[in-house]
N, C-alpha and C positions, 0 to 999 in steps of 0.2 A: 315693842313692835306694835305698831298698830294698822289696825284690818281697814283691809279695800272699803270695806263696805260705811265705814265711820269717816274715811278721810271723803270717801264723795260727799257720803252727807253733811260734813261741815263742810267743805267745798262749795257743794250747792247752796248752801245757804249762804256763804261768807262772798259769792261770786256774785247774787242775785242783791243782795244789800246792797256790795260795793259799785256793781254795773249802776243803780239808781241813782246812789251817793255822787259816784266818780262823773257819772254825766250830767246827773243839774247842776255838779259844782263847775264844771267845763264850759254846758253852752251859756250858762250864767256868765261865767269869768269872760264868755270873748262876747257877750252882751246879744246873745240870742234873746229873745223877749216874750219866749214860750218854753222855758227850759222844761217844764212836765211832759214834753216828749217825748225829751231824751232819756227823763230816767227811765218813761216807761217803757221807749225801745229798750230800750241797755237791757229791762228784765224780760221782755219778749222775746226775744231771738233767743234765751238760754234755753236749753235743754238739758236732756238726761247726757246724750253721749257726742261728743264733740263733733262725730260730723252730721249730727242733726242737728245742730247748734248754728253749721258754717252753711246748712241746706236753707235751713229758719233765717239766716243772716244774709241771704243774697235776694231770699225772695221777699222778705221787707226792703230791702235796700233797692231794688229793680221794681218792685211794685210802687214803691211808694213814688220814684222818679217818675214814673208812669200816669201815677194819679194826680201828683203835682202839675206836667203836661197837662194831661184831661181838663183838670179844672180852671188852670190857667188859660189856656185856649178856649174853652166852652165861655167862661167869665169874658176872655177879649172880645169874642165873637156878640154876645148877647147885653153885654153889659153897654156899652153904646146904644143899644135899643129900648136901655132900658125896662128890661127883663129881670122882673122880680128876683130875688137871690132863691128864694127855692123854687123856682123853675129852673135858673141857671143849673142848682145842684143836683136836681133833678133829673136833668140831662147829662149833665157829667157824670153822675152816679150809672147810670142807663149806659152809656159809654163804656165806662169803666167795667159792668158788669160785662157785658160783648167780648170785652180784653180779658178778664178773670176766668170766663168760662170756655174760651178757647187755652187757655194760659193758666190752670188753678195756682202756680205756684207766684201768681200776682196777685192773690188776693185782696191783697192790703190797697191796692190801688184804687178799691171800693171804698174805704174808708176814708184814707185819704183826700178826695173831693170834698166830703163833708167839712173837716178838719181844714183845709185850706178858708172853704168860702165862709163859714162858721166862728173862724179865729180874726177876719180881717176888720179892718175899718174902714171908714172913709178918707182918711189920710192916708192911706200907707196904698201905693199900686198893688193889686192881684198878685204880677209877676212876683213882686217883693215877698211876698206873704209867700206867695207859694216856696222861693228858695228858701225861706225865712224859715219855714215847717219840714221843708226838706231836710237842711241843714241838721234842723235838731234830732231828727227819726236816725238820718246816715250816725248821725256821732255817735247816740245810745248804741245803738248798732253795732258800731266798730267797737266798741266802747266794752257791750255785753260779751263780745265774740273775741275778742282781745283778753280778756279776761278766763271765760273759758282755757284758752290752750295755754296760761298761764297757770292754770287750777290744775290744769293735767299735768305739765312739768311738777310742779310740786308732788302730785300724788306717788308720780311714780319713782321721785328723788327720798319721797320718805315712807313709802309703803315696803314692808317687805315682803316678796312674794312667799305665800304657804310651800313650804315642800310638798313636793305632789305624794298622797300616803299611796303608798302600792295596794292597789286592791286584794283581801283577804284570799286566802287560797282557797277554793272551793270543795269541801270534800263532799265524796259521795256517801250518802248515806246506806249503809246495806240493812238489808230487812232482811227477815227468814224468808224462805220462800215460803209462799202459800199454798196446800196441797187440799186439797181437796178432796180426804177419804169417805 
C-alpha cells in the first residue's frame, strides 16, 4: 500500500521534472527558438492541488497573451519613431501594470513585455517575437497542467484509501466526590 502522502511527493517531483523536460523537448522539436520558456512555464503553473494548478494555468496563459499584445503594440506604435527599446518596455511595462492591478490574476503580463522586447532582434518582426514567446509560455503551460491531472489519475489508481479508524470510545472518568469536612 502506499500513502497519499509519498505518492504526491513523488508525483510532485516526477511532474515538475517532466513538465520542463517534456516542454523544451516539444517547443524545440516544432523549432520554437526560445524553448527556456516553455520548461519554465511547464514548472510554474504546478502547484500543490490541481485546481490551483488549472487557476495558475489560465492566468499565465491569459496574462501572458495580454502582455504579448501590450508589447507588441506599444513596440508598433513607438518603434517607427524610433523610441529607444527601454522606453518602448517601459511603457509596455506601465501598461501592463494598469491591466495587472485592475486584473491581479494577469500578472505575468508584467513580465512578459520585458521577455518579448528583451528576447528580439533586428531581423525577426516584434509581432513574430511576440507569438514566438507566446507560443512557448501556452505550451509549458498546457504541458505542466496536462501533467498535473495526469499525476492525479495515477495517484488515486494506486493509492489506497486508509480505512477511516473509528474514534476511541470516550469514557468518563469518575473520581470520589470531594467532601469537604
Amino acid at each position: 500500500m502506499i500513502s497519499e502522502a509519498w505518492a504526491r511527493h513523488a508525483a510532485f517531483v516526477l511532474r515538475c521534472s517532466g513538465a520542463a523536460t517534456l516542454s523544451y523537448m516539444l517547443a524545440n522539436a516544432i523549432g520554437l527558438p526560445h524553448p527556456v520558456w516553455a520548461a519554465m512555464s511547464g514548472v510554474i503553473v504546478g502547484q500543490e492541488k490541481l485546481d490551483e494548478t488549472r487557476s495558475a494555468t489560465v492566468g499565465r496563459l491569459f496574462g501572458t497573451v495580454v502582455g504579448v499584445a501590450v508589447a507588441v503594440t506599444i513596440g508598433s506604435l513607438l518603434g517607427p519613431l524610433h523610441a529607444d527599446v527601454v522606453v518602448q518596455m517601459g511603457l509596455a511595462v506601465a501598461v501592463a501594470a494598469v491591466i495587472a492591478r485592475r486584473y491581479p490574476m494577469l500578472r505575468v503580463c508584467m513580465w512578459t513585455c520585458p521577455i518579448v522586447f528583451l528576447s528580439s532582434d533586428a531581423a525577426t518582426p516584434l509581432a513574430v517575437v511576440g507569438f514566438q514567446r507566446g507560443a512557448e509560455v501556452l505550451l509549458g503551460g498546457v504541458v505542466g497542467a496536462l501533467l498535473h491531472g495526469a499525476s492525479e489519475m495515477v495517484i488515486s489508481a494506486v493509492v489506497t484509501p486508509e480505512p477511516e479508524k473509528p474514534e476511541p470510545l470516550k469514557t468518563r472518568a469518575t473520581s470520589p466526590p470531594i467532601h469537604d469536612d
